[in-house]
C-alpha positions in Angstrom: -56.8 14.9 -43.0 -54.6 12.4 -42.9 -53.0 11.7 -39.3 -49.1 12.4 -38.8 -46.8 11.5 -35.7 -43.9 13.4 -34.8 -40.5 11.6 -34.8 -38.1 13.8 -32.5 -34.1 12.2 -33.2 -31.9 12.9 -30.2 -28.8 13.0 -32.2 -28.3 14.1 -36.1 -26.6 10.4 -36.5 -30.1 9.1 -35.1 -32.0 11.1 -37.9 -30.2 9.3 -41.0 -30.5 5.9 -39.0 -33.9 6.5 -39.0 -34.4 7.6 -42.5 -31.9 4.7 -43.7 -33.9 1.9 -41.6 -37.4 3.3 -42.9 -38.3 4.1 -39.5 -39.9 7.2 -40.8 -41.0 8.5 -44.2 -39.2 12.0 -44.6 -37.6 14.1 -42.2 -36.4 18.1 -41.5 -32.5 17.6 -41.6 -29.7 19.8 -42.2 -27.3 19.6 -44.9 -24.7 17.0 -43.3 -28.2 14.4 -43.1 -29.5 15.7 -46.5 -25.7 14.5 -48.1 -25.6 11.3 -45.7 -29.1 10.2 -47.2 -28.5 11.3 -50.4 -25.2 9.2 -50.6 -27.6 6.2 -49.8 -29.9 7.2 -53.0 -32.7 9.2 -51.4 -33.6 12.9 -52.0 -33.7 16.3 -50.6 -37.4 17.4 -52.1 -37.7 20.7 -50.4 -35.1 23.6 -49.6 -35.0 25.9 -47.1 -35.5 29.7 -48.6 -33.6 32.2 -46.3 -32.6 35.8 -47.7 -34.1 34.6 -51.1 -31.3 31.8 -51.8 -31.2 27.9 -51.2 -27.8 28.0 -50.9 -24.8 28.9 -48.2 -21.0 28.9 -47.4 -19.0 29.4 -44.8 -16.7 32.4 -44.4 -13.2 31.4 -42.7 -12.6 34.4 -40.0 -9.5 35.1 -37.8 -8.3 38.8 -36.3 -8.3 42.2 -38.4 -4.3 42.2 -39.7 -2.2 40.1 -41.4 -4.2 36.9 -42.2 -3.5 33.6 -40.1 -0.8 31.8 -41.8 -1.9 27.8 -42.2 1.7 26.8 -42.8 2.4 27.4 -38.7 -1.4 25.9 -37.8 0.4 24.0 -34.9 0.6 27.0 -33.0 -3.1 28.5 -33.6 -6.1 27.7 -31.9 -9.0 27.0 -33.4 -12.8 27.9 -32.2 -15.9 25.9 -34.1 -19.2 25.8 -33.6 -20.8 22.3 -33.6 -19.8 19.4 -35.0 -22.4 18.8 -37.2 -22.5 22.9 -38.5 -22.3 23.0 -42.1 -21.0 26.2 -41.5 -19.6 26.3 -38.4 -17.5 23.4 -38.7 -17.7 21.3 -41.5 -17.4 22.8 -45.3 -14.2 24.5 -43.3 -13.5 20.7 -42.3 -13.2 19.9 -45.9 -11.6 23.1 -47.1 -9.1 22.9 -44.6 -8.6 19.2 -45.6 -8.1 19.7 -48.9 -5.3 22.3 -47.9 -3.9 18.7 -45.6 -4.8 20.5 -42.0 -7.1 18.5 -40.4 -9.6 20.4 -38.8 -9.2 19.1 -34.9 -5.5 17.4 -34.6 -4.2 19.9 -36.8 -4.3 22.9 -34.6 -2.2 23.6 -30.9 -5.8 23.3 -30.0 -9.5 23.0 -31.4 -12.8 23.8 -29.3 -16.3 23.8 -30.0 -18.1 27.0 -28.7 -21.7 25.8 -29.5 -22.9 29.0 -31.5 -21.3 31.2 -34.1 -21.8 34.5 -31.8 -19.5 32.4 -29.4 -16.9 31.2 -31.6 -16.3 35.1 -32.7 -16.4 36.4 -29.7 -13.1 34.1 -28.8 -11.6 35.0 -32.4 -12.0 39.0 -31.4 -10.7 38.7 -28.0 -7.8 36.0 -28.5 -8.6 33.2 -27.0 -8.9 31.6 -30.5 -7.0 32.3 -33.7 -9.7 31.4 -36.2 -13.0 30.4 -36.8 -15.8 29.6 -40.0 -19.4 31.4 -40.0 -22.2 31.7 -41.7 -22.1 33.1 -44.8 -23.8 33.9 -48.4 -23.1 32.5 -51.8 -21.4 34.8 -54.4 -23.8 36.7 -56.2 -26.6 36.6 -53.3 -27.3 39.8 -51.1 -24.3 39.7 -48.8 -25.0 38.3 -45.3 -23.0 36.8 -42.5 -22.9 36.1 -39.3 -20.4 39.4 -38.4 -24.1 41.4 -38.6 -24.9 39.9 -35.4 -21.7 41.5 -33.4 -21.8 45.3 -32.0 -19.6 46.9 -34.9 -16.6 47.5 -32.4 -16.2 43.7 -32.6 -16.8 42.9 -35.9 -14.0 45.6 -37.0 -11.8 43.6 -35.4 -12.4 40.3 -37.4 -11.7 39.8 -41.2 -12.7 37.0 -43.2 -9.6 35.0 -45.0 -11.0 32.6 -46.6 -14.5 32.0 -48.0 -15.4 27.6 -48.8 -17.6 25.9 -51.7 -21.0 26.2 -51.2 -23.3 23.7 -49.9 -27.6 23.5 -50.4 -29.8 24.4 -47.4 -31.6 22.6 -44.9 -34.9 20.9 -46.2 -37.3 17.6 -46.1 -35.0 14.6 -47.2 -36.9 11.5 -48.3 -35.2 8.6 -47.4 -34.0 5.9 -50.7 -36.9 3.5 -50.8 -39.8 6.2 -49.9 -43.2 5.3 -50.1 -45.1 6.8 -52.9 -47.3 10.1 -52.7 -44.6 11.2 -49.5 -43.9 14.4 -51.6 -47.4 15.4 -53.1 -48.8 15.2 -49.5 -45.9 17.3 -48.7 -46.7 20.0 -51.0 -50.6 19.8 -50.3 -49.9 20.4 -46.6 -47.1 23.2 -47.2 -49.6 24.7 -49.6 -52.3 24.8 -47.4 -49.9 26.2 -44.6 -48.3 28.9 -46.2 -51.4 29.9 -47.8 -52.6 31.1 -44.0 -51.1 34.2 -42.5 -50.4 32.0 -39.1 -49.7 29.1 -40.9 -46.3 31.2 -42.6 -45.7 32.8 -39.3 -45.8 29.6 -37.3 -43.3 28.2 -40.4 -40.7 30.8 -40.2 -40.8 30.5 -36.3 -40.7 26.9 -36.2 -37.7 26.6 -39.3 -36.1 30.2 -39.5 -37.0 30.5 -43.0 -38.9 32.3 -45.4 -40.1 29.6 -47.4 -39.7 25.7 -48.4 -38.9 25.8 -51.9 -38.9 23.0 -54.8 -35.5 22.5 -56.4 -33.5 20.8 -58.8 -32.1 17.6 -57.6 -28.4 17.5 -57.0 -26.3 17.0 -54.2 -26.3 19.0 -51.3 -22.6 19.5 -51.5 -19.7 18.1 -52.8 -17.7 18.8 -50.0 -19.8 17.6 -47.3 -20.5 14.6 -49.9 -16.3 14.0 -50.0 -16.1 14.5 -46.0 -18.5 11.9 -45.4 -16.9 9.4 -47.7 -13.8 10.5 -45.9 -15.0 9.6 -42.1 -16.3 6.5 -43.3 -12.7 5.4 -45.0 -11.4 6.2 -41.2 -13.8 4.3 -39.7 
Protein backbone atom coordinates (compact mmCIF):
# COMPACT_ATOMS: atom_id res chain seq x y z
CA UNK A 1 0.00 0.00 0.00
CA UNK A 2 0.94 3.17 -0.33
CA UNK A 3 2.31 4.88 3.04
CA UNK A 4 0.13 7.75 4.67
CA UNK A 5 1.12 10.20 7.63
CA UNK A 6 -1.34 11.65 9.89
CA UNK A 7 -1.55 15.48 10.02
CA UNK A 8 -3.36 16.31 13.48
CA UNK A 9 -4.35 20.59 13.20
CA UNK A 10 -4.57 22.09 16.69
CA UNK A 11 -7.02 24.71 15.63
CA UNK A 12 -9.81 24.53 12.73
CA UNK A 13 -8.03 27.96 11.34
CA UNK A 14 -4.67 25.63 11.30
CA UNK A 15 -6.59 22.99 9.12
CA UNK A 16 -7.48 25.41 6.04
CA UNK A 17 -3.84 27.02 6.51
CA UNK A 18 -2.67 23.82 5.94
CA UNK A 19 -4.86 22.83 3.09
CA UNK A 20 -4.34 26.52 1.52
CA UNK A 21 -0.38 26.29 1.92
CA UNK A 22 -0.34 22.54 0.44
CA UNK A 23 0.97 21.37 3.49
CA UNK A 24 -1.16 18.32 3.16
CA UNK A 25 -3.14 16.74 0.36
CA UNK A 26 -6.80 16.38 1.67
CA UNK A 27 -8.10 16.66 5.06
CA UNK A 28 -11.36 15.54 7.43
CA UNK A 29 -12.95 19.10 8.14
CA UNK A 30 -16.25 20.31 9.09
CA UNK A 31 -18.40 22.47 7.12
CA UNK A 32 -16.93 26.03 8.16
CA UNK A 33 -13.22 24.40 6.58
CA UNK A 34 -15.07 22.69 3.68
CA UNK A 35 -16.72 26.54 2.79
CA UNK A 36 -13.29 28.34 3.67
CA UNK A 37 -11.46 25.97 1.10
CA UNK A 38 -13.99 25.85 -1.25
CA UNK A 39 -14.03 29.74 -1.39
CA UNK A 40 -10.31 29.32 -2.35
CA UNK A 41 -11.35 26.88 -5.45
CA UNK A 42 -10.84 23.39 -3.92
CA UNK A 43 -13.49 20.69 -3.27
CA UNK A 44 -15.39 18.76 -0.77
CA UNK A 45 -15.14 15.07 -2.54
CA UNK A 46 -16.70 13.05 0.13
CA UNK A 47 -19.84 13.74 2.54
CA UNK A 48 -20.54 12.55 5.67
CA UNK A 49 -23.80 10.16 5.65
CA UNK A 50 -25.61 10.39 9.11
CA UNK A 51 -29.44 9.35 9.49
CA UNK A 52 -29.33 8.77 5.63
CA UNK A 53 -28.79 12.63 4.62
CA UNK A 54 -25.66 14.81 3.65
CA UNK A 55 -27.15 17.57 4.78
CA UNK A 56 -28.13 19.63 8.33
CA UNK A 57 -29.56 22.86 9.87
CA UNK A 58 -29.71 24.32 12.89
CA UNK A 59 -32.85 24.62 14.93
CA UNK A 60 -33.10 28.11 16.93
CA UNK A 61 -34.44 27.06 20.54
CA UNK A 62 -35.46 29.25 23.51
CA UNK A 63 -38.16 28.29 26.57
CA UNK A 64 -41.69 26.56 25.97
CA UNK A 65 -44.15 29.87 25.76
CA UNK A 66 -44.32 32.85 23.91
CA UNK A 67 -41.31 32.80 21.58
CA UNK A 68 -38.15 35.15 22.33
CA UNK A 69 -38.88 38.43 20.85
CA UNK A 70 -35.51 39.57 18.67
CA UNK A 71 -36.65 43.18 18.63
CA UNK A 72 -35.67 43.46 22.69
CA UNK A 73 -32.34 41.07 22.03
CA UNK A 74 -30.42 43.54 24.35
CA UNK A 75 -32.03 42.12 27.22
CA UNK A 76 -31.61 38.21 26.35
CA UNK A 77 -28.83 36.02 26.92
CA UNK A 78 -27.64 34.00 24.58
CA UNK A 79 -25.96 30.31 25.09
CA UNK A 80 -23.74 28.77 21.91
CA UNK A 81 -21.93 25.99 21.52
CA UNK A 82 -18.55 26.52 19.83
CA UNK A 83 -17.41 28.85 17.68
CA UNK A 84 -16.69 27.03 14.87
CA UNK A 85 -20.32 24.81 15.23
CA UNK A 86 -22.13 24.89 12.15
CA UNK A 87 -24.91 24.21 14.13
CA UNK A 88 -24.27 25.45 17.28
CA UNK A 89 -23.12 28.74 16.47
CA UNK A 90 -22.79 29.69 13.08
CA UNK A 91 -25.73 29.14 10.35
CA UNK A 92 -27.59 30.90 13.55
CA UNK A 93 -24.62 33.59 13.16
CA UNK A 94 -25.74 34.27 9.68
CA UNK A 95 -29.48 33.93 10.24
CA UNK A 96 -29.38 36.11 12.93
CA UNK A 97 -27.29 38.53 10.84
CA UNK A 98 -29.35 38.67 8.10
CA UNK A 99 -32.21 39.71 10.71
CA UNK A 100 -29.18 42.78 11.76
CA UNK A 101 -28.48 40.98 15.42
CA UNK A 102 -25.15 40.13 15.59
CA UNK A 103 -24.68 37.03 17.14
CA UNK A 104 -22.22 38.04 20.24
CA UNK A 105 -22.49 42.03 20.69
CA UNK A 106 -25.97 41.85 20.03
CA UNK A 107 -27.21 40.20 23.09
CA UNK A 108 -27.14 41.54 27.20
CA UNK A 109 -24.78 38.66 26.94
CA UNK A 110 -23.43 35.64 24.75
CA UNK A 111 -21.55 32.43 26.14
CA UNK A 112 -20.18 29.52 24.65
CA UNK A 113 -21.17 26.21 26.65
CA UNK A 114 -18.89 23.92 24.59
CA UNK A 115 -21.62 21.15 23.71
CA UNK A 116 -25.30 21.36 22.60
CA UNK A 117 -26.49 19.17 25.81
CA UNK A 118 -24.89 22.21 27.66
CA UNK A 119 -26.22 25.10 25.85
CA UNK A 120 -29.97 23.56 26.49
CA UNK A 121 -29.60 22.71 29.64
CA UNK A 122 -28.95 26.72 30.36
CA UNK A 123 -31.96 27.56 27.87
CA UNK A 124 -34.36 25.05 30.10
CA UNK A 125 -33.23 26.30 33.40
CA UNK A 126 -32.82 30.22 32.63
CA UNK A 127 -29.60 30.99 32.70
CA UNK A 128 -29.76 31.61 28.92
CA UNK A 129 -32.70 32.88 26.77
CA UNK A 130 -31.79 31.05 23.53
CA UNK A 131 -29.77 28.83 21.87
CA UNK A 132 -29.27 26.90 18.05
CA UNK A 133 -28.93 22.90 17.82
CA UNK A 134 -28.58 20.33 15.81
CA UNK A 135 -31.07 19.72 13.57
CA UNK A 136 -32.45 17.87 10.24
CA UNK A 137 -33.27 19.17 6.85
CA UNK A 138 -36.97 19.35 5.79
CA UNK A 139 -38.09 16.31 4.28
CA UNK A 140 -35.31 14.02 6.16
CA UNK A 141 -36.45 11.71 9.16
CA UNK A 142 -36.82 14.36 11.87
CA UNK A 143 -33.88 14.46 14.36
CA UNK A 144 -32.44 16.95 16.80
CA UNK A 145 -30.52 17.39 19.44
CA UNK A 146 -33.84 17.75 22.05
CA UNK A 147 -33.66 13.53 21.72
CA UNK A 148 -30.72 13.65 23.88
CA UNK A 149 -32.58 15.49 27.01
CA UNK A 150 -34.76 13.47 29.66
CA UNK A 151 -38.30 14.45 28.14
CA UNK A 152 -39.10 16.68 31.39
CA UNK A 153 -36.50 18.97 29.87
CA UNK A 154 -37.08 18.93 26.43
CA UNK A 155 -40.93 19.83 27.16
CA UNK A 156 -39.72 22.81 28.33
CA UNK A 157 -37.83 24.04 25.18
CA UNK A 158 -39.49 24.97 21.75
CA UNK A 159 -37.76 25.54 18.62
CA UNK A 160 -38.52 29.31 17.04
CA UNK A 161 -36.75 29.35 14.35
CA UNK A 162 -35.23 26.74 12.07
CA UNK A 163 -31.89 28.25 9.50
CA UNK A 164 -30.83 27.36 5.73
CA UNK A 165 -29.15 24.27 5.49
CA UNK A 166 -25.61 23.66 5.09
CA UNK A 167 -23.68 20.15 3.60
CA UNK A 168 -21.95 17.76 6.12
CA UNK A 169 -18.63 17.23 7.24
CA UNK A 170 -16.33 15.37 4.63
CA UNK A 171 -12.61 15.05 2.90
CA UNK A 172 -11.96 18.55 1.33
CA UNK A 173 -9.15 18.61 -1.27
CA UNK A 174 -7.37 21.61 -1.09
CA UNK A 175 -7.39 24.02 -4.83
CA UNK A 176 -4.19 22.92 -6.48
CA UNK A 177 -4.52 18.99 -5.41
CA UNK A 178 -2.31 16.60 -6.73
CA UNK A 179 -3.81 14.20 -9.12
CA UNK A 180 -5.16 10.59 -8.22
CA UNK A 181 -5.89 12.24 -4.30
CA UNK A 182 -9.51 11.13 -4.76
CA UNK A 183 -9.28 7.72 -6.58
CA UNK A 184 -6.84 6.62 -3.75
CA UNK A 185 -9.51 7.92 -1.52
CA UNK A 186 -12.24 5.83 -2.79
CA UNK A 187 -9.84 2.62 -3.17
CA UNK A 188 -8.99 2.86 0.51
CA UNK A 189 -12.76 3.78 1.74
CA UNK A 190 -13.76 0.90 -0.51
CA UNK A 191 -11.59 -1.47 0.88
CA UNK A 192 -12.49 -0.22 4.47
CA UNK A 193 -16.07 -0.28 4.51
CA UNK A 194 -16.06 -3.48 2.65
CA UNK A 195 -14.72 -5.08 6.22
CA UNK A 196 -17.13 -5.44 9.10
CA UNK A 197 -14.23 -3.68 11.49
CA UNK A 198 -13.18 -1.56 8.95
CA UNK A 199 -17.16 0.19 9.05
CA UNK A 200 -17.21 -0.15 12.74
CA UNK A 201 -13.83 1.45 13.26
CA UNK A 202 -15.32 4.32 10.63
CA UNK A 203 -18.49 5.15 12.38
CA UNK A 204 -16.40 5.25 15.70
CA UNK A 205 -13.66 7.19 14.43
CA UNK A 206 -16.25 9.88 12.26
CA UNK A 207 -19.79 9.35 13.84
CA UNK A 208 -21.19 8.45 10.59
CA UNK A 209 -22.77 5.83 8.66
CA UNK A 210 -21.05 6.29 5.60
CA UNK A 211 -18.71 8.67 3.35
CA UNK A 212 -20.74 9.33 0.43
CA UNK A 213 -19.82 10.83 -3.23
CA UNK A 214 -21.88 13.99 -4.06
CA UNK A 215 -22.55 16.61 -6.29
CA UNK A 216 -20.25 19.45 -6.18
CA UNK A 217 -21.69 22.68 -4.74
CA UNK A 218 -21.06 24.75 -1.98
CA UNK A 219 -21.25 23.67 1.45
CA UNK A 220 -23.48 26.46 2.33
CA UNK A 221 -24.43 29.73 1.28
CA UNK A 222 -24.60 31.07 4.58
CA UNK A 223 -21.50 29.86 5.97
CA UNK A 224 -20.03 30.88 2.36
CA UNK A 225 -21.61 34.79 3.06
CA UNK A 226 -20.33 34.68 6.91
CA UNK A 227 -16.97 33.99 5.86
CA UNK A 228 -16.83 36.73 3.23
CA UNK A 229 -18.37 38.76 6.02
CA UNK A 230 -15.37 38.15 8.79
CA UNK A 231 -12.99 38.74 6.30
CA UNK A 232 -14.62 42.32 5.17
CA UNK A 233 -14.18 43.01 9.19
CA UNK A 234 -10.83 42.03 9.27
Amino acid sequence: GVPVEIVVADTYGALGDLLLSNGIDAAWAPPIVCARIEAAGGVTVLRAVRGGSTSYRSGLVCRSGPPVELSKCDQLVAAWVDENSAAGYLLARSWLAARHVDALTGFKRAMFRGSYVAALHAVAEGRADLTSMFASVEGAPARSTLAELAEALRARLQVFAYTSETQTDGVVLPPDAKPGVIESLQRGLRTLTGDPEGKAALHALLACDELRAVPARPTSPALQTLLRHLGEQR
